[in-house]
C-alpha positions as CSV (number, residue, x, y, z in Angstrom):
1,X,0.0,0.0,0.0
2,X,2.0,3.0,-1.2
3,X,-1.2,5.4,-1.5
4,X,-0.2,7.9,1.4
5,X,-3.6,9.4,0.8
6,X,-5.4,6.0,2.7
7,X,-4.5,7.5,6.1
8,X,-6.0,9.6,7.7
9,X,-4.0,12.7,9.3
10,X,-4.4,15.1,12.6
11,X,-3.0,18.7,12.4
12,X,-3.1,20.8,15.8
13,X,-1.2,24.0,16.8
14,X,1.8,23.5,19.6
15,X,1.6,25.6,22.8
16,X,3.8,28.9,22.5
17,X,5.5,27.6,25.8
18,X,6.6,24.1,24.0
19,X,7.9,26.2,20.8
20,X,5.0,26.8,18.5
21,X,4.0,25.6,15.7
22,X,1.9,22.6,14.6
23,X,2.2,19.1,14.8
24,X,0.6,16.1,12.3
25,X,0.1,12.8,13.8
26,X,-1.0,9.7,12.1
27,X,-3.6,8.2,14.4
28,X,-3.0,4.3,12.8
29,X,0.8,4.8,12.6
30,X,2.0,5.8,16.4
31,X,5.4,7.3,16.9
32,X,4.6,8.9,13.0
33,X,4.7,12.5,13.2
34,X,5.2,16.2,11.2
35,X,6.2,19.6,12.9
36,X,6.2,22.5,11.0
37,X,5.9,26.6,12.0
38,X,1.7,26.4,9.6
39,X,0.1,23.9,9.2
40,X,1.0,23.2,5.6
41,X,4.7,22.7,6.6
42,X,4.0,20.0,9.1
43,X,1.7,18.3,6.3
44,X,4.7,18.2,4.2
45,X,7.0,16.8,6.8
46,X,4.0,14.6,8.1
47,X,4.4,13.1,4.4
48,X,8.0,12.3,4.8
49,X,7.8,11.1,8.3
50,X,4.7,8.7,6.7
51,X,7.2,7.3,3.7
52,X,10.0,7.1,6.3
53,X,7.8,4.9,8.6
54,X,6.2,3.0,5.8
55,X,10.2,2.6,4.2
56,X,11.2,1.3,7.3
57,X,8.6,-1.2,7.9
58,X,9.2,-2.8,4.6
59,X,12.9,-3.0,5.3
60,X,11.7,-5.2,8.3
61,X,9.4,-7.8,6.3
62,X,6.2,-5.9,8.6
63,X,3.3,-4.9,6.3
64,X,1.9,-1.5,6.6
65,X,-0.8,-1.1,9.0
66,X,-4.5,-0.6,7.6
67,X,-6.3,2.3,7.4
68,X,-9.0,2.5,10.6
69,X,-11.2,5.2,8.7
70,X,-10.9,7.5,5.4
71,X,-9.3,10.3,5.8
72,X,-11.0,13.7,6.7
């Protein structure tokens, strides 16, 4: 499964007092996760952090987990 677009993505700001910002986490991927100062930058490296997890399953013979619900 190589279609990033299956899994479904959360986007919320960071306190001022932990740096700002916004985070992305990937609800059925845990430990998978994008900062960036909008929201649109922490998409982007939400995306790499999602190939980078999916990469490194594969290099371990573990399939990539499924999808619990479309994205948003």
């Amino acid at each position: 499964m190589s279609d990033l677009s299956v899994y479904r993505y959360d986007v919320a700001p960071i306190p001022p007092e932990e740096g700002g910002g916004y985070i992305v986490r990937f609800p059925d991927i845990p430990g998978c996760l994008g900062v960036g100062d909008t929201p649109e930058e922490a998409v982007e490296d939400g995306q790499q952090a999602l190939f980078a997890c999916l990469d490194a399953l594969k290099a371990v013979d573990r399939p990539p987990p499924v999808a619990s619900a479309p994205p948003a």
